[in-house]
C-alpha positions as CSV (number, residue, x, y, z in Angstrom):
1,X,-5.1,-12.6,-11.9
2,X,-3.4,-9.7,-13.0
3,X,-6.6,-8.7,-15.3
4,X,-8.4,-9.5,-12.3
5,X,-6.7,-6.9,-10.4
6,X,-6.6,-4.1,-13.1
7,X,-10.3,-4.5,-13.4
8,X,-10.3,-4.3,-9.5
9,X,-8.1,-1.2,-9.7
10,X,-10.3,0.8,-12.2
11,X,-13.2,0.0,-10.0
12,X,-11.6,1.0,-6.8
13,X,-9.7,4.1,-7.5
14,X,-12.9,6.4,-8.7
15,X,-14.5,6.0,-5.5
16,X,-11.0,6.7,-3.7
17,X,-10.1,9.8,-5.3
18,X,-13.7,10.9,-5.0
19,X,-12.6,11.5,-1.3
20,X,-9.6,12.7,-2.3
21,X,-7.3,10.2,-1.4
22,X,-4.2,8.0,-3.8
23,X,-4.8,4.5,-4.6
24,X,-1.8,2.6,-3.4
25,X,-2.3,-0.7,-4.4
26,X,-5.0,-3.3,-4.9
27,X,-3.9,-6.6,-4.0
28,X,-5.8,-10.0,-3.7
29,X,-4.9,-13.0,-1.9
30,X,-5.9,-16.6,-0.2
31,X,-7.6,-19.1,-1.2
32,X,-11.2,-20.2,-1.6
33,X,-13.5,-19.8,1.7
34,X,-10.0,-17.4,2.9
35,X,-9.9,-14.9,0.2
36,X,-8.9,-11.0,0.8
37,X,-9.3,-7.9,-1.0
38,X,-6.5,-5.4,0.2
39,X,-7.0,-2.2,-0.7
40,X,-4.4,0.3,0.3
41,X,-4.7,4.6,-0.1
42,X,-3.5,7.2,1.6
43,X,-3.9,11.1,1.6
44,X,-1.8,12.7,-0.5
45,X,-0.8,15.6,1.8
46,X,0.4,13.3,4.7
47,X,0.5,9.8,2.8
48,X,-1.5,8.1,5.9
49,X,-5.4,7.5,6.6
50,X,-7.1,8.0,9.9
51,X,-9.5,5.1,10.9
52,X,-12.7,7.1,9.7
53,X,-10.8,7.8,6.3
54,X,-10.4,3.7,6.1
55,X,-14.6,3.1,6.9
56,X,-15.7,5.9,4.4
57,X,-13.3,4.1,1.4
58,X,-14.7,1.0,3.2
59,X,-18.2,1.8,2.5
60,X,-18.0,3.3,-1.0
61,X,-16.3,0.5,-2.4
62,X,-19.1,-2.4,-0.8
63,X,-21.9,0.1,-1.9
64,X,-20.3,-0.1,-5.7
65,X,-18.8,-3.6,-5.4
66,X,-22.9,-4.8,-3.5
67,X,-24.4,-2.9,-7.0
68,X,-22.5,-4.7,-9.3
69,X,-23.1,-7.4,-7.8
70,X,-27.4,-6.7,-8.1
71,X,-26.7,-5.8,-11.7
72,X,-25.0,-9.1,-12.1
73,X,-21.4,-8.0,-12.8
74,X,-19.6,-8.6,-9.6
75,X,-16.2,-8.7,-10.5
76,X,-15.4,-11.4,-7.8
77,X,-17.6,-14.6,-8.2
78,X,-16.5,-15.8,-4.6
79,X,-17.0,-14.5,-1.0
80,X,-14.1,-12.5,0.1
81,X,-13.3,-10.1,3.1
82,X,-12.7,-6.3,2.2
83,X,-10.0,-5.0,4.2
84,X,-9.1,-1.1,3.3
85,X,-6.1,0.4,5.5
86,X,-3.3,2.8,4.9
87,X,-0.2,1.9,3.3
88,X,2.0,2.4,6.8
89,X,5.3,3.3,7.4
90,X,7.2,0.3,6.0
91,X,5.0,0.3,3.4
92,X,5.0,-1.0,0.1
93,X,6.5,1.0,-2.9
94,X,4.0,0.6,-5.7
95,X,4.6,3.5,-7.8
96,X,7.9,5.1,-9.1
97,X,6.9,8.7,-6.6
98,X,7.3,6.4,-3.9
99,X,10.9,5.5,-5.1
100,X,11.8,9.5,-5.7
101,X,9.9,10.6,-1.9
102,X,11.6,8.0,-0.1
103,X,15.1,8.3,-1.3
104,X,17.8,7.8,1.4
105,X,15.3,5.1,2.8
106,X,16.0,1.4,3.1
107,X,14.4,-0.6,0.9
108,X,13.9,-4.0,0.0
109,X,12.9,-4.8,-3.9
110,X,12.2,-7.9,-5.4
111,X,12.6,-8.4,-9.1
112,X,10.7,-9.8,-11.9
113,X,14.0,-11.8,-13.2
114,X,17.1,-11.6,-11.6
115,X,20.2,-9.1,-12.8
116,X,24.0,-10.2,-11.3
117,X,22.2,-13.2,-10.1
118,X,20.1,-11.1,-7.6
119,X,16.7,-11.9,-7.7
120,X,16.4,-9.4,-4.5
121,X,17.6,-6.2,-4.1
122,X,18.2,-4.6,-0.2
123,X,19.9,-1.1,0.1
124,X,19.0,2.5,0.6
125,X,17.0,4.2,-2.2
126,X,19.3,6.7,-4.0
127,X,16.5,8.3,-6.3
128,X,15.2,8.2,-9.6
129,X,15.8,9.3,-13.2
130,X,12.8,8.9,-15.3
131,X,11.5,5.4,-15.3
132,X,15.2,4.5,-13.7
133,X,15.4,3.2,-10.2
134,X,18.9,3.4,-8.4
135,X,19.8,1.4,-5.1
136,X,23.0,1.5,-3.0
137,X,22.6,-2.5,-2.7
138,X,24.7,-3.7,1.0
139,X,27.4,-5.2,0.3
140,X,27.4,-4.7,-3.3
141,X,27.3,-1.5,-5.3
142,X,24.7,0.7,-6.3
143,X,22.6,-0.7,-9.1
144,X,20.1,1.0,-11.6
145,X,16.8,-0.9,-12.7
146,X,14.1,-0.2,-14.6
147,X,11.0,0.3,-13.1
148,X,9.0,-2.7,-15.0
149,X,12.1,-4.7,-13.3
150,X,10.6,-4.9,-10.2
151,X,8.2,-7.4,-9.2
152,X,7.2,-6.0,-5.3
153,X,8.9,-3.4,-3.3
154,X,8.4,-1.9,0.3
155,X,10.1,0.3,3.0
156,X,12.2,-1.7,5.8
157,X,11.5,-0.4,9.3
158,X,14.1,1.5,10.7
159,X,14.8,4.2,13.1
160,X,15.7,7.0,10.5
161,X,11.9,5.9,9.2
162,X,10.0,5.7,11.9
163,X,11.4,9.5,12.4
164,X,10.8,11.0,9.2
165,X,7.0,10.0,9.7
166,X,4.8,12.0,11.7
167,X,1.6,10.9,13.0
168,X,-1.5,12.5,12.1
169,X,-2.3,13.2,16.0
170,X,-0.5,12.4,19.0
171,X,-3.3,14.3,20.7
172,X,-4.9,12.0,23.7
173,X,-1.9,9.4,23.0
174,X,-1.1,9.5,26.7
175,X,-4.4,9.4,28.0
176,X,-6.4,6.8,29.3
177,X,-10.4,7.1,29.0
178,X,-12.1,6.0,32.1
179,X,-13.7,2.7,32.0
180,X,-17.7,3.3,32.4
181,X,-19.1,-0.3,32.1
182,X,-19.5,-1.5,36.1
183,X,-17.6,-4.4,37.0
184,X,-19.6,-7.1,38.5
């Protein structure tokens, strides 16, 4: 799977940058007849996508992924739903920038083997040194890992988040648009 998902990647992120946004993470999961192809980016000035951002990564990658498949070289020999989105504010923390630009966050990382017998790590992100990762773990101490430690990672929701992230627009957020269609 994880070849899988590096050939997915090297596929995916080309056509991403070309509109000049950051792969976040390529991710798929389900089973057969259920399977999903996450595919997460985000603009690097503002770290979100706008809907129209999301459908014009959505229709480079089917027009690449619908050529390979004519040339015989689909990289995924089942059906499976396409779903592109932005990473969001708890979002996950794939690369070790996201560790260093949301320092002071809470965060919630789970390792690839466990270190004090903690397989899970939940603190606030203190920052990073190189490849080095620290966390002030609750009710623990602050630890330093390695970033090849960690298995998955995201952002937990909380107030001081949801503050520090802007939307893109609040413009028309309070306004309601007439309904036109006649009720019968």
């Amino acid at each position: 799977m994880a070849e899988l998902i590096e050939t997915l990647t090297k596929l995916i992120e080309p056509e991403a940058r070309a509109l000049g946004f950051d792969l976040v993470r390529v991710k798929l999961f389900g089973g057969a007849g259920d399977l999903t192809l996450q595919v997460m980016a985000e603009r690097p000035d503002t770290r979100q996508l706008t809907i129209d951002d999301c459908a014009d990564l959505s229709r480079r990658v089917s027009e690449l992924f619908d050529a390979l498949e004519e040339a015989g070289r689909d990289p995924i020999n089942e059906a499976y739903r396409l779903e592109v989105s932005s990473p969001g504010i708890d979002r996950p923390l794939t690369r070790i920038a996201d560790f260093r630009d949301f320092a002071g966050h809470e965060a919630r990382i789970h390792l690839t083997a466990p270190i004090d017998n903690r397989k899970q790590l939940t603190g606030i992100l203190i920052g990073v040194e190189g490849d080095r990762i620290t966390i002030d773990v609750k009710k623990h101490a602050q630890m330093t890992i390695g970033f090849d430690q960690v298995a998955d990672a995201k952002l937990l929701f909380t107030d001081k988040l949801l503050a520090a992230t802007a939307p893109l627009s609040t413009a028309g957020a309070d306004e309601l648009e007439p309904d036109t269609e006649e009720q019968d």
